[in-house]
N, CA, C and O atoms as CSV, one atom per row, in Angstrom:
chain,resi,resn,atom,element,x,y,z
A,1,UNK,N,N,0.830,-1.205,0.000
A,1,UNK,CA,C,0.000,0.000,0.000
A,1,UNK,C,C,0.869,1.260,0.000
A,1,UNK,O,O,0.805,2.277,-0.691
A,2,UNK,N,N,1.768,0.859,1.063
A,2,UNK,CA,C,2.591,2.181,0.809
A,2,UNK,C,C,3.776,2.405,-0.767
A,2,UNK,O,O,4.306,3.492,-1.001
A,3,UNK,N,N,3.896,1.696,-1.275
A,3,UNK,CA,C,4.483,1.452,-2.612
A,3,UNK,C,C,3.590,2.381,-3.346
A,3,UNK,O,O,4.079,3.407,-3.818
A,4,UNK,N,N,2.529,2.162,-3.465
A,4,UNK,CA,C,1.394,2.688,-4.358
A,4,UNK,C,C,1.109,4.155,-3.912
A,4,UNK,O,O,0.988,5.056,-4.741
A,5,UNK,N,N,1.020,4.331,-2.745
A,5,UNK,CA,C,0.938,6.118,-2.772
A,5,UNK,C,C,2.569,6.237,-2.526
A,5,UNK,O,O,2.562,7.327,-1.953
A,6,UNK,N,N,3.245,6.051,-2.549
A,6,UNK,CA,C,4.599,6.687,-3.240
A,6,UNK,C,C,4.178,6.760,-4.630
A,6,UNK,O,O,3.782,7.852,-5.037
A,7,UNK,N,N,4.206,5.633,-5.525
A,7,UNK,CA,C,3.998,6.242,-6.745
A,7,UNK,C,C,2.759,7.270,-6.950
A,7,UNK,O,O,2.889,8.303,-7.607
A,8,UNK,N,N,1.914,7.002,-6.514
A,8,UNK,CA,C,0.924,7.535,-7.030
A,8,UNK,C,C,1.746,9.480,-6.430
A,8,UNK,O,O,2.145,10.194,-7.350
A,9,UNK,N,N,1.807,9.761,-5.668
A,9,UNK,CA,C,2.752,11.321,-5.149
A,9,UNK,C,C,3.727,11.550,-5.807
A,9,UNK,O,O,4.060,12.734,-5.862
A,10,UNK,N,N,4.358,10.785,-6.373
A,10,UNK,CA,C,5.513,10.837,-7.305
A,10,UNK,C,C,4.831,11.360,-8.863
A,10,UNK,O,O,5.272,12.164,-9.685
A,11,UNK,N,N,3.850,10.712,-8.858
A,11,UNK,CA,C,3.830,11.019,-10.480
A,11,UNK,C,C,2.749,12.430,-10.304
A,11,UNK,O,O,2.569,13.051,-11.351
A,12,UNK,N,N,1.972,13.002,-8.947
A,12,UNK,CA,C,1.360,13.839,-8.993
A,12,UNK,C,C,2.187,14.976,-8.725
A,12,UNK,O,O,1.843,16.109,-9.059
A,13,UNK,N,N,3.445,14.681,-8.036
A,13,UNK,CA,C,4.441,15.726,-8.141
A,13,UNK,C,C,5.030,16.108,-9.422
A,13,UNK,O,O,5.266,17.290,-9.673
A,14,UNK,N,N,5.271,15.195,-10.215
A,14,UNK,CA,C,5.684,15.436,-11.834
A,14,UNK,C,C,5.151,15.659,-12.449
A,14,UNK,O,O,5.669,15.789,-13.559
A,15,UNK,N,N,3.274,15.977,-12.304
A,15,UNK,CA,C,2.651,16.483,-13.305
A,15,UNK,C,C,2.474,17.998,-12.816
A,15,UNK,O,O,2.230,19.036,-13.431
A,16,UNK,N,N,2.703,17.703,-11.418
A,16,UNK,CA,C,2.486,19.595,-10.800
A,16,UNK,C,C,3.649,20.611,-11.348
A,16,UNK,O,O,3.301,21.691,-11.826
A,17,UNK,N,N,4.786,20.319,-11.286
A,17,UNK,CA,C,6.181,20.436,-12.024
A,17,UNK,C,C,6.664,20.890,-13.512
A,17,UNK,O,O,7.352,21.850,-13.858
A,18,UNK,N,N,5.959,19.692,-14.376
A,18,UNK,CA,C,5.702,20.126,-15.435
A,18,UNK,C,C,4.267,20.130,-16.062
A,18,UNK,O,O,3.987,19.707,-17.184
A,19,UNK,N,N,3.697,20.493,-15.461
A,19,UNK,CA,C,2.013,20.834,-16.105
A,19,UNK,C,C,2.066,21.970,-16.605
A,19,UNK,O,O,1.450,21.840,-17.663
A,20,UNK,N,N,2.395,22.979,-16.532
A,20,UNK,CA,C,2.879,24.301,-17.419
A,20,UNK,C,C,3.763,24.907,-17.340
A,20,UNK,O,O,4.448,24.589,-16.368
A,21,UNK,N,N,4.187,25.782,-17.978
A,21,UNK,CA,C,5.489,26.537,-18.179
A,21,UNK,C,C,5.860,27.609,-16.709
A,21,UNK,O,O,4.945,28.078,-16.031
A,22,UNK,N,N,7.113,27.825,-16.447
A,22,UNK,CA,C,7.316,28.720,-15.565
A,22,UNK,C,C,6.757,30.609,-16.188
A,22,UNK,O,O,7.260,31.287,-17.085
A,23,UNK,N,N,5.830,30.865,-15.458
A,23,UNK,CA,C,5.287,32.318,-16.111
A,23,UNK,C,C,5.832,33.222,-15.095
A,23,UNK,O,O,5.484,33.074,-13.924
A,24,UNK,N,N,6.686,34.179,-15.444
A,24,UNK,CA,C,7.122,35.482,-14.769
A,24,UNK,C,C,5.872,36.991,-14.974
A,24,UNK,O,O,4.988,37.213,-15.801
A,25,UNK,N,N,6.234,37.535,-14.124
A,25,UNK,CA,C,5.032,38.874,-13.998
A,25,UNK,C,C,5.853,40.112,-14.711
A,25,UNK,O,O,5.852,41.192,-14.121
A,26,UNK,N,N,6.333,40.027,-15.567
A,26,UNK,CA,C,7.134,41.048,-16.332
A,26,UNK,C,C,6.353,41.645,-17.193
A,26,UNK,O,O,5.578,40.949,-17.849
A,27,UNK,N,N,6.395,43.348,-17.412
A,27,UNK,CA,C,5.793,44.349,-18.451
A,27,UNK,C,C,5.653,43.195,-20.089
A,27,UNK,O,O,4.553,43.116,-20.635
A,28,UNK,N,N,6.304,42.779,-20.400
A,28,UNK,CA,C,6.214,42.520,-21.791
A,28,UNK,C,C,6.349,40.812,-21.769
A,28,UNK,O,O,7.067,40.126,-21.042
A,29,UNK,N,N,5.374,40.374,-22.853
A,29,UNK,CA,C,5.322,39.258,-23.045
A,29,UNK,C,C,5.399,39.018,-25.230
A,29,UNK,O,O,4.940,39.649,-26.182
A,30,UNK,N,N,6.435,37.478,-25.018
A,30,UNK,CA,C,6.166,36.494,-26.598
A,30,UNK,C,C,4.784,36.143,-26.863
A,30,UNK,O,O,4.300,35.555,-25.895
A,31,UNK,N,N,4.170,36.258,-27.597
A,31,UNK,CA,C,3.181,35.844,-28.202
A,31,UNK,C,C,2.666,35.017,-28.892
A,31,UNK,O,O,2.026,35.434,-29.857
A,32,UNK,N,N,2.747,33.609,-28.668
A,32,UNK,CA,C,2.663,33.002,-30.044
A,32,UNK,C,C,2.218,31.643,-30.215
A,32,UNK,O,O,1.925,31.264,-29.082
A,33,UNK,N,N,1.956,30.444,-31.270
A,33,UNK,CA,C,1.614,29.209,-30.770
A,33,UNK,C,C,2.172,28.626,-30.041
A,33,UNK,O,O,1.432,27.811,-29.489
A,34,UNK,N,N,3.502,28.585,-29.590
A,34,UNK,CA,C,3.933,28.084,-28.797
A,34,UNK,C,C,3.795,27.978,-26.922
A,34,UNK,O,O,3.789,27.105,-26.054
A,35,UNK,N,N,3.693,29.557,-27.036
A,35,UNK,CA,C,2.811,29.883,-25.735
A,35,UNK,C,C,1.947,30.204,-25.167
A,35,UNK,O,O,1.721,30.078,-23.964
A,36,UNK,N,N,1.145,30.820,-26.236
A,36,UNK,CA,C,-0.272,30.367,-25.753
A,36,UNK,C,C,-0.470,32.452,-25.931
A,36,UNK,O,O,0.256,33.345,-26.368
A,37,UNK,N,N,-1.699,32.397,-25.377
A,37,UNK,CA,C,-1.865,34.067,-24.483
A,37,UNK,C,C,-1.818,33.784,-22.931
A,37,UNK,O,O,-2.142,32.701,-22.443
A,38,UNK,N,N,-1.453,34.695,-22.327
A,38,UNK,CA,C,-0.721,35.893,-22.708
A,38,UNK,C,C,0.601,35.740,-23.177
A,38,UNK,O,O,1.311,36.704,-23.464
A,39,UNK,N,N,1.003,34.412,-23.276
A,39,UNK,CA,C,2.359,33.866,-23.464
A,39,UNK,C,C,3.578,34.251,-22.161
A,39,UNK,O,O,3.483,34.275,-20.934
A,40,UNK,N,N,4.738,34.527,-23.131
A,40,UNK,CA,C,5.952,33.891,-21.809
A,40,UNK,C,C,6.243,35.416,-21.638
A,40,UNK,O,O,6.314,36.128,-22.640
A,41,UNK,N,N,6.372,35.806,-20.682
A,41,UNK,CA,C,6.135,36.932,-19.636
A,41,UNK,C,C,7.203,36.800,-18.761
A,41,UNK,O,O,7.085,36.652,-17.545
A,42,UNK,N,N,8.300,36.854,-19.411
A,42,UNK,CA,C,9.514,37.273,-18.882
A,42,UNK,C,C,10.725,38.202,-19.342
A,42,UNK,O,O,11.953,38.112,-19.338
A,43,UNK,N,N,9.786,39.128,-19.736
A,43,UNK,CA,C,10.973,40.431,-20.101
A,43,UNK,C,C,10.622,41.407,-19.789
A,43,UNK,O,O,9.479,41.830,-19.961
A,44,UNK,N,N,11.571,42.012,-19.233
A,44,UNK,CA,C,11.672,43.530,-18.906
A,44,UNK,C,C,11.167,44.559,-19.227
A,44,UNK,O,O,10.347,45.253,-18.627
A,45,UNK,N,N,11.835,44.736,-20.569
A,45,UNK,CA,C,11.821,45.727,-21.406
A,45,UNK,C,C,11.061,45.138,-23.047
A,45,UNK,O,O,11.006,43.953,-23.378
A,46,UNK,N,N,10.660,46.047,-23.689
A,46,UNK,CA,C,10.120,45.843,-25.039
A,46,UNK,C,C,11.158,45.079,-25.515
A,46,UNK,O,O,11.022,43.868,-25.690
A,47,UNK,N,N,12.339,45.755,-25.779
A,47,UNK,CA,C,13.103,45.504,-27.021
A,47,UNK,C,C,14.320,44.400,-26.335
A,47,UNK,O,O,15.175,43.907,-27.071
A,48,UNK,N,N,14.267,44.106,-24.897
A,48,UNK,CA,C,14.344,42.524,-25.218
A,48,UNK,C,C,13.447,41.031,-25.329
A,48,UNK,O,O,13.768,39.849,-25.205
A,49,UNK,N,N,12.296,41.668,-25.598
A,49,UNK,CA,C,10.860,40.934,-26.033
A,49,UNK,C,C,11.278,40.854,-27.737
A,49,UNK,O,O,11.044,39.841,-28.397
A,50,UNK,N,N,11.694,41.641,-28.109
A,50,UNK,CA,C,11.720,41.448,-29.973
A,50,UNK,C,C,12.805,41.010,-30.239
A,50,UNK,O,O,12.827,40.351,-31.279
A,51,UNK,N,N,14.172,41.154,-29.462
A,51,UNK,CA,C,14.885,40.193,-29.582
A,51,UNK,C,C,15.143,38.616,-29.158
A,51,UNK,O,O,15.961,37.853,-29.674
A,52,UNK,N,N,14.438,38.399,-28.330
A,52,UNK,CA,C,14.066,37.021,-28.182
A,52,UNK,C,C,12.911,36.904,-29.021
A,52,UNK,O,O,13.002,35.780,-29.515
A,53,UNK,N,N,11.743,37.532,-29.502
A,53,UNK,CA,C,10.869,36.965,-30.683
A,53,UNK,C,C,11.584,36.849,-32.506
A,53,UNK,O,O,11.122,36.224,-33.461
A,54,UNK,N,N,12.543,37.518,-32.443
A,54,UNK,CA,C,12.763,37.325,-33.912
A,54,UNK,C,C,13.153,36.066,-34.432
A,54,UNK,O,O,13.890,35.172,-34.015
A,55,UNK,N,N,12.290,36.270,-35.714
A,55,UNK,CA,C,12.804,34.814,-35.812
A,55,UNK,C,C,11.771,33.853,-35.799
A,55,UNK,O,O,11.751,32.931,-36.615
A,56,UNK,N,N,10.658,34.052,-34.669
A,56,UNK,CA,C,9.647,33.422,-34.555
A,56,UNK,C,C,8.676,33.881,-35.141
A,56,UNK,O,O,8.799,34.874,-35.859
A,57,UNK,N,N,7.321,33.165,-34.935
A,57,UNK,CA,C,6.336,33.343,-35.834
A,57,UNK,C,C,5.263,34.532,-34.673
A,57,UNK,O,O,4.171,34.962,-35.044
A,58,UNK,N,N,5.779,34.812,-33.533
A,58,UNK,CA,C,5.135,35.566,-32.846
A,58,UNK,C,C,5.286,37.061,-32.888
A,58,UNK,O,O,5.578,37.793,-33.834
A,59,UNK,N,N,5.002,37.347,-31.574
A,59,UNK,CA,C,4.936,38.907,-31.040
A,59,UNK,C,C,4.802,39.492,-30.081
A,59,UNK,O,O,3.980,39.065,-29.271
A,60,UNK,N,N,5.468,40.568,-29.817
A,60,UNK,CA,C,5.422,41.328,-28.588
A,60,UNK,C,C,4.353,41.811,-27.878
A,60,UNK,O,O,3.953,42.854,-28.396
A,61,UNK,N,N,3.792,41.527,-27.016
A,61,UNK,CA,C,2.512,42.564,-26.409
A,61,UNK,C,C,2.486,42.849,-24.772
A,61,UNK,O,O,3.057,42.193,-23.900
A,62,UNK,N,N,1.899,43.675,-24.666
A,62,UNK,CA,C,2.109,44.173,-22.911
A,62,UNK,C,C,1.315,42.656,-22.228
A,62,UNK,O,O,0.493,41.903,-22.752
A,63,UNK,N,N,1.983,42.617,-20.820
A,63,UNK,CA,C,1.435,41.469,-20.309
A,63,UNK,C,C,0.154,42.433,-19.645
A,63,UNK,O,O,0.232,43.562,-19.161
A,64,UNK,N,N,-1.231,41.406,-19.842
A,64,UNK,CA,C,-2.224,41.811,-19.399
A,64,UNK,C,C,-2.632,42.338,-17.850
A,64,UNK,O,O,-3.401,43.259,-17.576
A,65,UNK,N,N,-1.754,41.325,-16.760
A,65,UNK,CA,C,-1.639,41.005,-15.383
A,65,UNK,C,C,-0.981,42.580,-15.281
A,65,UNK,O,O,-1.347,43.163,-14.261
A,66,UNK,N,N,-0.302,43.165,-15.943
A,66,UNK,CA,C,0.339,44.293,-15.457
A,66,UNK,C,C,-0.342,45.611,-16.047
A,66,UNK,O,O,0.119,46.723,-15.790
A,67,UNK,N,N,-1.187,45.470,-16.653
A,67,UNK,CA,C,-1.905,46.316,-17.290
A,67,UNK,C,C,-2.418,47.862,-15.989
A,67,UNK,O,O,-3.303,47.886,-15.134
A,68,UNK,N,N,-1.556,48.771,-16.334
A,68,UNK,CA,C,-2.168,49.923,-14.896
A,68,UNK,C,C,-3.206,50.637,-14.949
A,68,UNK,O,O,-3.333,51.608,-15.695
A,69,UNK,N,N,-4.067,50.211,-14.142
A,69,UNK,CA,C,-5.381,50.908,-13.839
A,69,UNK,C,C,-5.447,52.621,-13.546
A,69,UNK,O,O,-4.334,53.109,-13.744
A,70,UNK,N,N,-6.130,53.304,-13.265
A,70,UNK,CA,C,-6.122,54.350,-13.135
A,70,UNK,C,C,-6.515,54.946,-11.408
A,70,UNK,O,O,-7.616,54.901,-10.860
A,71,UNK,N,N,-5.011,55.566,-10.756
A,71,UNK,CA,C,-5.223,55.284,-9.429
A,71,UNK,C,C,-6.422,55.414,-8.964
A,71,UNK,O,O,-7.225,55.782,-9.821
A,72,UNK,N,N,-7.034,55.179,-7.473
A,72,UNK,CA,C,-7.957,55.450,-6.867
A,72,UNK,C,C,-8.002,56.833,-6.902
A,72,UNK,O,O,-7.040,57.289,-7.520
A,73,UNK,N,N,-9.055,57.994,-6.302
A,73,UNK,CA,C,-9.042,59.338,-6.009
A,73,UNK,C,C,-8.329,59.088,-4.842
A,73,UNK,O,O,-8.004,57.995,-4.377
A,74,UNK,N,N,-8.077,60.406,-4.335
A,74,UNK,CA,C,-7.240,60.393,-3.551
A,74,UNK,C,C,-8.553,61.137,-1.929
A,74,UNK,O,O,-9.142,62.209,-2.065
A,75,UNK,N,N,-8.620,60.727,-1.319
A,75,UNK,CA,C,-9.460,61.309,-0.145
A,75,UNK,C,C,-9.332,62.657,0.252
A,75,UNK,O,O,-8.226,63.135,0.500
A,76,UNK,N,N,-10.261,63.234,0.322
A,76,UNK,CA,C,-10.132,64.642,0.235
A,76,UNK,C,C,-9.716,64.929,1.937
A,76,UNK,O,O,-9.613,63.993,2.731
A,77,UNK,N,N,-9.500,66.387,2.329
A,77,UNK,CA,C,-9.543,65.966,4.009
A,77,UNK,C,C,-10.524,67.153,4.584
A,77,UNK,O,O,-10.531,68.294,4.122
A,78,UNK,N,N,-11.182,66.793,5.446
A,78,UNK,CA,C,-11.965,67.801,5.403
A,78,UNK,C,C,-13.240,67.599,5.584
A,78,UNK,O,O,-13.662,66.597,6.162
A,79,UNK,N,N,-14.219,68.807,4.969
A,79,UNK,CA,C,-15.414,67.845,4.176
A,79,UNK,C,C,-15.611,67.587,2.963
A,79,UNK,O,O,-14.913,67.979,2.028
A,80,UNK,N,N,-16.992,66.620,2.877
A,80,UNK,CA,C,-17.411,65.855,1.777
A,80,UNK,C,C,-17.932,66.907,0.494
A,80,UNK,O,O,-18.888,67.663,0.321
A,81,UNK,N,N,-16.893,66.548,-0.175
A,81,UNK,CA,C,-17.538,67.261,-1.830
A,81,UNK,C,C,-18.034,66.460,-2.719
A,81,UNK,O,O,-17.100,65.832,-3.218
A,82,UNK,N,N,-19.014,66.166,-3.165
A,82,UNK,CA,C,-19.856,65.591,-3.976
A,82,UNK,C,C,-19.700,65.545,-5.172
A,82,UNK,O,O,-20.300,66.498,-5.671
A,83,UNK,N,N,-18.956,64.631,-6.306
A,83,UNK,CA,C,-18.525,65.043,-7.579
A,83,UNK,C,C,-19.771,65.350,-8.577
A,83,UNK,O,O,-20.894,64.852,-8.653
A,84,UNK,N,N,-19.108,66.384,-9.319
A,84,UNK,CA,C,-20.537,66.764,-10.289
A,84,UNK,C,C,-20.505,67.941,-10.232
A,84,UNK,O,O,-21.365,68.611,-10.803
């Protein structure tokens, strides 16, 4: 019994492992069949996104996850002003 959940943890560890690609939270992401959307999201900067895409059949695009919202307002101090 114990043979069997060793394997059986063993092979659920190797599918956790390699079940998908390592994804970084970086401004710019490859684009392409190979990786899917948002794709591989590990560059810095633009223009080392096009130098690791050349060549390929992909493309550069902002990673979505980093996409910047538009701050909150900021709290007034005081009293309440009513926008409008």
């Amino acid at each position: 019994m114990r043979k069997a959940q060793f394997v059986l943890g063993t092979m659920v560890l190797v599918w956790l492992a390699g079940g998908s690609p390592a994804r970084a939270d970086y401004p710019w992401c490859i684009q392409d069949s190979e990786f899917g959307y948002p794709g591989d999201c590990s560059y810095y900067t633009r223009e080392q996104c096009q130098v690791s895409a050349s060549g390929r059949k992909g493309f550069c695009g902002p990673n979505p996850a980093m996409v910047t919202r538009p701050p909150p307002p900021t709290p007034l101090r005081g009293r309440y002003i009513p926008p409008g």
